[in-house]
N, C-alpha and C positions, 0 to 999 in steps of 0.2 A: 393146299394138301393137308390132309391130319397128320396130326400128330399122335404119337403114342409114349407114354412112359414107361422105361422096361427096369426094374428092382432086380436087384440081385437078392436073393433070399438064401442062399447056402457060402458056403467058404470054396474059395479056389484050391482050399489044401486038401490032396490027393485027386485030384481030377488029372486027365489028360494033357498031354503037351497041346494037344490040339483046340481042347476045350478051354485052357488058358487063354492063348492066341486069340480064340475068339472073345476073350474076355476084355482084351486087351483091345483089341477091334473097337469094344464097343464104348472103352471108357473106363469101366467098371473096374475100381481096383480092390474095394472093403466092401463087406459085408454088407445090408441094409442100404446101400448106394442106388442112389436113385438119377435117372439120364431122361431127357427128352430128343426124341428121335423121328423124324418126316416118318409116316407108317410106308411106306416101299418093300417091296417081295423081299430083299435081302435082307433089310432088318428082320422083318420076319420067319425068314429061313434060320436066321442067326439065332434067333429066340426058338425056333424048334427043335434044333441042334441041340441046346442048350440045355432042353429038357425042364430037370425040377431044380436046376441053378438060380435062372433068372424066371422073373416072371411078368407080365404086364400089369400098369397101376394101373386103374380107373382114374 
């Protein structure tokens, strides 16, 4: 299956309880933090939830 890297590129300060949790979910705890993840609909939904917090790396 592929893989995807998803970055964090904003801070978690002042974001949502919800939008945390998902942060939390995913790993990401600083800034510039970089994860590798099986590409599957949930991560993906995770990352569109997420908006302009995280992003996917090339």
């Amino acid at each position: 299956m592929a893989q995807i890297k998803v970055k964090q590129v904003k801070s978690r300060i002042g974001k949502t309880p919800i939008q945390r949790k998902m942060l939390d979910s995913l790993g990401l705890k600083k800034r510039e933090m970089v994860k590798t993840f099986e590409d599957t609909p949930s991560i993906r939904g995770i990352v569109r939830k997420l908006g302009n917090i995280v992003a996917i790396v090339e």
